[in-house]
C-alpha positions as CSV (number, residue, x, y, z in Angstrom):
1,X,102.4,91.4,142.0
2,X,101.2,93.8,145.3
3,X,101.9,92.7,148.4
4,X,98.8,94.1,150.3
5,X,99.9,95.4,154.0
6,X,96.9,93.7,156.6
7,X,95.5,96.0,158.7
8,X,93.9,94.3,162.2
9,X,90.5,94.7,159.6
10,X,92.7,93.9,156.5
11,X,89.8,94.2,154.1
12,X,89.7,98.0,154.3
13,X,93.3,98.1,153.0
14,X,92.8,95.5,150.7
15,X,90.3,97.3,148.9
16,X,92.2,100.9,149.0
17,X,95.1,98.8,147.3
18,X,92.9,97.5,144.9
19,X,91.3,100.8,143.9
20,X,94.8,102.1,143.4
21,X,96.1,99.4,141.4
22,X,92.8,99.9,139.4
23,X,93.7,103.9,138.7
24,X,97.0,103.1,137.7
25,X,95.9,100.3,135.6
26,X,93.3,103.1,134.1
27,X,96.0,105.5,133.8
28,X,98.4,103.1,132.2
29,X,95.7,102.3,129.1
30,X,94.8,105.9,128.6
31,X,98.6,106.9,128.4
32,X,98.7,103.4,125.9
33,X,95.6,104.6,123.9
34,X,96.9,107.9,123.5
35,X,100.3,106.9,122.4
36,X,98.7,105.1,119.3
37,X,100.1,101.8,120.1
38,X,99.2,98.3,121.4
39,X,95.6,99.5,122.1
40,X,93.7,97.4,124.6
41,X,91.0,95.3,123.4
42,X,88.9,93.4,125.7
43,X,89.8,89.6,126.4
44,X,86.1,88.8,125.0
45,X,87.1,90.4,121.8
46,X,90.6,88.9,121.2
47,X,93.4,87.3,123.8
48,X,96.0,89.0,121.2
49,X,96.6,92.7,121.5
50,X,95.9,94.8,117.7
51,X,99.4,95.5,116.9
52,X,100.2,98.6,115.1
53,X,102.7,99.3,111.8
54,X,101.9,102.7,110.2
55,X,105.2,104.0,108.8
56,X,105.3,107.5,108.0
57,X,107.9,109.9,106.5
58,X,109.6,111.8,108.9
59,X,113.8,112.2,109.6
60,X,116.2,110.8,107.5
61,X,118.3,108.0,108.9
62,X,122.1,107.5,107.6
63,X,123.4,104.2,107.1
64,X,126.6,103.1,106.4
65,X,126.7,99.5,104.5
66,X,129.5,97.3,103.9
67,X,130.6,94.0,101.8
68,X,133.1,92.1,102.1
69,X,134.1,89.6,99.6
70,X,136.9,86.9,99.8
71,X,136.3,84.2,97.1
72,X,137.3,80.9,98.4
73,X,137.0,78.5,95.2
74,X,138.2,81.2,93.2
75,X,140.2,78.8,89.7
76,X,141.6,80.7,86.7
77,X,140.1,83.9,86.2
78,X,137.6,85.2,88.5
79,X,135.3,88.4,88.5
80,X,133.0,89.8,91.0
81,X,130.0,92.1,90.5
82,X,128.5,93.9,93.3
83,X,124.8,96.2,93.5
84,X,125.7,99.5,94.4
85,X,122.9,102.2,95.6
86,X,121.4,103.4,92.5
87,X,118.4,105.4,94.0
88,X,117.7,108.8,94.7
89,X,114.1,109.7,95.5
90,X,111.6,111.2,98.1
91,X,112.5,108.0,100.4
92,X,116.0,107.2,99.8
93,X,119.9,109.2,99.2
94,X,122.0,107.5,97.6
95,X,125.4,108.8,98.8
96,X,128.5,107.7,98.0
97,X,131.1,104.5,97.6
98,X,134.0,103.3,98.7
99,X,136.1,100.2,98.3
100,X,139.6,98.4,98.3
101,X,140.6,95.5,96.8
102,X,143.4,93.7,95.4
103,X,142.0,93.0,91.6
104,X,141.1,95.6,89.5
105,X,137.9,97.7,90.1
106,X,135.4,99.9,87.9
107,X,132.0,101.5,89.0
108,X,129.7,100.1,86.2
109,X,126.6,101.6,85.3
110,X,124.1,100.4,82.8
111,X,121.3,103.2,81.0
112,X,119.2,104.9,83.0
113,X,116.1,102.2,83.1
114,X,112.5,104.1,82.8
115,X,113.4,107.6,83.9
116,X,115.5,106.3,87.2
117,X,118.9,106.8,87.8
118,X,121.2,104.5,85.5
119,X,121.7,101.1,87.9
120,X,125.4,101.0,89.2
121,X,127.7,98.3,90.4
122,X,131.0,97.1,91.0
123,X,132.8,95.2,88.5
124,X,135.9,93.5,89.9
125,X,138.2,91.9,87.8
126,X,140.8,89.6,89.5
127,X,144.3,88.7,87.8
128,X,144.4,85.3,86.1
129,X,145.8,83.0,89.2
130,X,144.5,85.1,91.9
131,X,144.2,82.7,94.4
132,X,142.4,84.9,97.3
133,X,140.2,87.1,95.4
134,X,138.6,90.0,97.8
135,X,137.0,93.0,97.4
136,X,135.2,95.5,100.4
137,X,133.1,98.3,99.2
138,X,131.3,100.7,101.7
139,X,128.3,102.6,100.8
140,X,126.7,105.0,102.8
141,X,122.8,106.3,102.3
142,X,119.9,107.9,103.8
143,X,116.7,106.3,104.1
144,X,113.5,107.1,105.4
145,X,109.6,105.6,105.6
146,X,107.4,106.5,103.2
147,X,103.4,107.1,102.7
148,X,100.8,107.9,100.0
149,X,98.0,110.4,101.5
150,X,95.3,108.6,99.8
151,X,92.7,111.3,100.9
152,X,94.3,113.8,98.7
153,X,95.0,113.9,94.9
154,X,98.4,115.4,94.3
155,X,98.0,114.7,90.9
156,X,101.9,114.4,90.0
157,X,103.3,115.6,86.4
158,X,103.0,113.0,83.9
159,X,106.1,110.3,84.1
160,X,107.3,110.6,80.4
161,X,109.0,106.5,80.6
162,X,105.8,105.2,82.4
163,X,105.5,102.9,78.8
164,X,108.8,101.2,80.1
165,X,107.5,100.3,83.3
166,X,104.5,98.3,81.3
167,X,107.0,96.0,79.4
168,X,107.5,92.4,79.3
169,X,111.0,91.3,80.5
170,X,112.4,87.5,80.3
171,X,110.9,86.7,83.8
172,X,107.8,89.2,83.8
173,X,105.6,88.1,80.3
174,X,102.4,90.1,80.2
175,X,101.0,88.0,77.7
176,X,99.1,84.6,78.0
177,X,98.3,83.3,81.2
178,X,99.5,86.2,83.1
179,X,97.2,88.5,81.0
180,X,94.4,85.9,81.5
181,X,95.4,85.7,85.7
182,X,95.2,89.7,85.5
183,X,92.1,90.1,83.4
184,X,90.3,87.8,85.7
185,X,92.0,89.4,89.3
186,X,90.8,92.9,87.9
187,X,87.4,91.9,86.6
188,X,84.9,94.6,87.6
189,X,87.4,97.2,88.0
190,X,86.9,100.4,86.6
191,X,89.9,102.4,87.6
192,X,93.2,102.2,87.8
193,X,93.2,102.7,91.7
194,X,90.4,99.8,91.7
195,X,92.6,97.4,89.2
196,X,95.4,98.0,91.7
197,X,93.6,97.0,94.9
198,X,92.3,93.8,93.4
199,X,95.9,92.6,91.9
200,X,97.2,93.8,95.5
201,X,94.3,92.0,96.9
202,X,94.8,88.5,94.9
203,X,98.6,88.2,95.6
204,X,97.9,88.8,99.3
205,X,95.3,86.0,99.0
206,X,96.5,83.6,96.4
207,X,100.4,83.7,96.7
208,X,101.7,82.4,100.3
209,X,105.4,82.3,101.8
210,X,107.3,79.4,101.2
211,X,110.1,79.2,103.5
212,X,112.4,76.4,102.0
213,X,112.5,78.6,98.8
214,X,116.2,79.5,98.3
215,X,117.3,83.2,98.5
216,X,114.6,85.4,97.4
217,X,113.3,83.4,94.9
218,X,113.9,83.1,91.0
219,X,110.9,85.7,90.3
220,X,109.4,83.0,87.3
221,X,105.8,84.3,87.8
222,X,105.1,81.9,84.2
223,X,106.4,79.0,85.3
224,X,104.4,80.2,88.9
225,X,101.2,80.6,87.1
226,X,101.1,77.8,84.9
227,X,101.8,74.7,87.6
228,X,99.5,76.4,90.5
229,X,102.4,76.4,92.5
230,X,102.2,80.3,94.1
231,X,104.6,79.8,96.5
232,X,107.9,81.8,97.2
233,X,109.2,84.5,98.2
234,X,109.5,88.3,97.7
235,X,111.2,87.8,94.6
236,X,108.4,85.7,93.7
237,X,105.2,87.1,94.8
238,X,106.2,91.1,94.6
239,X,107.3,89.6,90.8
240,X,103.7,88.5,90.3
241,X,102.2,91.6,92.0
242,X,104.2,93.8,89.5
243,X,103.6,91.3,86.2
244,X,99.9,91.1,86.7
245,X,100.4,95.1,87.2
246,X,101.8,95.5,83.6
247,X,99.9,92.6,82.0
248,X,96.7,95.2,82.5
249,X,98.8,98.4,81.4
250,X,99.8,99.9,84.5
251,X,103.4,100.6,85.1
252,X,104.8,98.9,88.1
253,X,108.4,98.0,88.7
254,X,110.6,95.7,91.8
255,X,112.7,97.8,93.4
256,X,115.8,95.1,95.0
257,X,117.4,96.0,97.8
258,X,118.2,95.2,101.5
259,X,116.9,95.4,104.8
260,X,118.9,97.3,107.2
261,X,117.9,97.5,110.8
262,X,114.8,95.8,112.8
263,X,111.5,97.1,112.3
264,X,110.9,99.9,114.6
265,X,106.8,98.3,115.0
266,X,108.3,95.0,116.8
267,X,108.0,93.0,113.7
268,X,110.7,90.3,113.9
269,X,109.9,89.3,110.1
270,X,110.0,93.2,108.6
271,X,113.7,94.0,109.7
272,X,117.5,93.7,109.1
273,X,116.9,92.3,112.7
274,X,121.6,91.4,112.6
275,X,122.8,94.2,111.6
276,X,126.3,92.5,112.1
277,X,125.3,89.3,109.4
278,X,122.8,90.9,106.8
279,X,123.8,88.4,104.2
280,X,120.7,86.8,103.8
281,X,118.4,90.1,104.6
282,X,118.1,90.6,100.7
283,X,114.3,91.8,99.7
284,X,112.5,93.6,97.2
285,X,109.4,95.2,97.2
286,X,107.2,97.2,94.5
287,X,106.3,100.0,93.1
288,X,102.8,100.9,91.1
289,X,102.1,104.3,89.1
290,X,98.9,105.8,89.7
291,X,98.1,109.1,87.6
292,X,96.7,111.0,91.1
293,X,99.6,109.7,93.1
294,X,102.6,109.0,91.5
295,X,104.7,106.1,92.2
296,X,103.1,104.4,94.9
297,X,105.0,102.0,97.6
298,X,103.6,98.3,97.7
299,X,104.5,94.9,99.4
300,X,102.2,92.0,98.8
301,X,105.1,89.7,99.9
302,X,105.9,90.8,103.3
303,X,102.3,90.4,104.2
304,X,102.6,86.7,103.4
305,X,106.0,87.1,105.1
306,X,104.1,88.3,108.5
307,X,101.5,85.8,107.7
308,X,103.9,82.6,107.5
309,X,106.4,83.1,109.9
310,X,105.5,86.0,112.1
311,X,104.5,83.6,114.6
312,X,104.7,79.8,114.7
313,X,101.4,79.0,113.7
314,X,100.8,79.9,109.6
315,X,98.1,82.5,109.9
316,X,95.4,81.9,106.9
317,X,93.6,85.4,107.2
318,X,94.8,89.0,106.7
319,X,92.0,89.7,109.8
320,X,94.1,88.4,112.5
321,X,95.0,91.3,114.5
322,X,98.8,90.9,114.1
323,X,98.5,90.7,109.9
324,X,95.6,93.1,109.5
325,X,97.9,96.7,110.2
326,X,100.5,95.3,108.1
327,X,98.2,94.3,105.0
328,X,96.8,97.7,105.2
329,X,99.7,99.4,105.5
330,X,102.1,97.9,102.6
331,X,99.3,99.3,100.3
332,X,101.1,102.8,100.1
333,X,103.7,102.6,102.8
334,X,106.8,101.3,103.5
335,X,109.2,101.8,106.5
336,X,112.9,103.3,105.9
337,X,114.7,100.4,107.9
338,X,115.8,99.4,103.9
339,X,118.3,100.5,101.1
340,X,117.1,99.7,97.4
341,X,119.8,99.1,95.3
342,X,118.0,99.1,91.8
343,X,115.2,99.0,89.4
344,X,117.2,96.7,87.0
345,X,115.8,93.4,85.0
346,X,117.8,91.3,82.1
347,X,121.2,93.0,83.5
348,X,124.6,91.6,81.2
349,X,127.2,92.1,83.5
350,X,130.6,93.9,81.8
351,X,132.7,90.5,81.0
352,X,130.2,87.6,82.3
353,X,131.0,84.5,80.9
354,X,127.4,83.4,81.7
355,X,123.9,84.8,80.4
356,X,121.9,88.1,82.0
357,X,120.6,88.5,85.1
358,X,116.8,88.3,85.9
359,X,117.9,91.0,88.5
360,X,120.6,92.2,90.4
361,X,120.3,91.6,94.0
362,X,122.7,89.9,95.5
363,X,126.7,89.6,95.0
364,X,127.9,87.3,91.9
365,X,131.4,85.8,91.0
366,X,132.6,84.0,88.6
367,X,135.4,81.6,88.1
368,X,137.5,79.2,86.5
369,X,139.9,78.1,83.8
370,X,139.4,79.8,80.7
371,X,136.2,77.4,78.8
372,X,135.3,76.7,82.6
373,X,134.1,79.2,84.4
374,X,131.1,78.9,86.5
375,X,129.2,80.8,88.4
376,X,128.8,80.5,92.1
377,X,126.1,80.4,94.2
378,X,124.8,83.9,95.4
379,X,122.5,81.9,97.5
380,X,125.3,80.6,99.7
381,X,127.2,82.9,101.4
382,X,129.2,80.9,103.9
383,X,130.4,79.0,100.7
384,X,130.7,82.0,98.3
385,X,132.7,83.7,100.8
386,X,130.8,87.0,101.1
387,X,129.5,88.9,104.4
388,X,127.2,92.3,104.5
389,X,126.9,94.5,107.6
390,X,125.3,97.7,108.4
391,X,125.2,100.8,110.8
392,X,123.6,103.8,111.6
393,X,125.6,106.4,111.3
């Protein structure tokens, strides 16, 4: 607020303090304007400012990332598997691992899936009796935003394993009414940039955020499909982005990982926003292979993310000025505030008493008398006992 100093005719210094609060104000929205961010829009227009969120590649940023482990129901034998970095690419460094413990511990590795490197983890296998299981292992990467310059053709070398990213896996049919979905989703399409835009395009309209889903979701895009119900989460709808992909021949693949830090756009929804608690900041996002591009970045399911519970109020329409930078942007782009642990679907884990993994995102443990073990909840990490944590390094 001014205070405006009266002059014996105080309307002559009331108006030279209103022209100067007018330049500055001028000055201000140029300086705003040429910045690139929170350009101002007239109040007849919209009461909401556009926001912007336009990652681009640029430095690398070094993380350090750390879980810690202490199994409280642990009964009988007990073994705990944790996602190590697995990636090295264009947008992430995987560096190197560390870890302590007081049961036994191998780096596991399963075959190198579709040309990537082989998916690693810890295996951790606790002496029968162990009655305060824990493991800590520290990873440290390098991670950094990344962007598809869809003005120019780079026209990549042929993947040789792109036929692997096209296959069906347990949760991720291609067949039936996930062919049918796709067929109908793409119908008109002529390219494989066009078939692309309309699965991106029908995910971001037909799938929505469903909070009270637990974790990231179970990833059943059949079961998804087939009862109308097209709720979830990014496990969920980046599942069905990336099945609908394949069921029409084009290679996609989830990439499962975890956010980091906060979004450096102001997006409370799009970051690791506790870097001291990131035990629930799990998310995957996708990846689609187009023959002029090359793997491209995608993320259908943080746009219903922004669109749920960005703000209080569900917002129904990718054209709201807070939704529409983001929905544009996760078509090619995604920011580096987020490690990717692996590629990996229908993962056995080395000594599992229970069945394979849809996917390995998370921490898992299992426990109990011999005939009895269970597996806990990776879903419930207070109860579990596990905590994640990151810094920047």
């Amino acid at each position: 607020m001014t205070t405006v100093q009266r002059a014996p005719d105080g309307r002559a210094s009331q108006r030279r303090a209103f022209l100067k609060n007018a330049a500055a104000a001028a000055s201000c929205a140029a300086t705003v304007s040429a910045l690139g961010t929170w350009p101002i829009r007239a109040a007849a227009q919209s009461a909401t400012p556009e926001r912007q969120f336009n990652p681009q590649p640029g430095a690398w940023r070094s993380f350090e990332v750390k879980t810690r482990v202490d199994v409280q129901l642990a009964d009988g034998q007990t073994r705990v598997w944790l996602p190590v970095p697995s990636i090295d690419s264009d947008w992430q460094r995987s560096l190197d691992n560390r870890w302590d413990s007081n049961g036994r511990v191998t780096l596991s590795k399963d075959v190198a899936q579709g040309g990537v490197p082989a998916t690693q983890w810890l295996t951790v296998e606790f002496a029968p009796g162990e009655k305060t299981p824990w493991v800590e292992l520290i990873s440290r990467v390098q991670t950094r935003s990344r962007a598809v310059d869809w003005s120019s053709k780079s026209r990549p070398a042929q993947d040789k394993d792109l036929a692997f990213w096209t296959r069906p896996t347990a949760l991720l049919p291609t067949d039936g009414i996930v062919r049918e979905t796709a067929l109908k989703a793409t119908q008109g399409a002529k390219t494989d940039d066009e078939k692309v835009r309309a699965v991106y395009d029908w995910v971001v309209t037909n799938a929505y955020r469903e909070p009270k889903v637990r974790g990231c979701g179970e990833g059943d895009i059949k079961t998804m499909l087939e009862t109308g119900n097209l709720g979830g989460k990014c496990a969920d709808i980046n599942a069905l982005f990336v099945g609908l992909c394949r069921a029409v021949g084009l290679p996609a693949r989830d990439v499962y990982g975890l956010r980091l830090a906060p979004s450096a756009f102001g997006y409370k929804e799009l970051g690791g926003n506790n870097m001291g608690n990131l035990s629930g900041a799990q998310h995957c996002r996708a990846e689609v292979y187009l023959k002029d591009y090359g793997w491209v970045a995608m993320d259908p399911a943080d746009v219903a993310k922004v669109m749920r519970q960005e703000t209080p109020e569900w917002i129904k329409t990718t054209q709201n000025p807070l939704v529409a930078p983001v929905n544009q942007a996760l078509f090619g782009q995604w920011e580096g505030n987020w490690v990717g642990w692996n590629m990996a679907h229908d993962l056995k884990l080395p000594g599992a008493q229970k069945g394979p993994l849809g996917f390995l995102m998370y921490p898992v443990c299992e426990t109990g008398p011999a005939g009895q073990v269970e597996r806990l909840d990776s879903y419930t990490p207070d109860a579990f006992k596990y905590r994640i944590t990151a810094q920047e390094v």
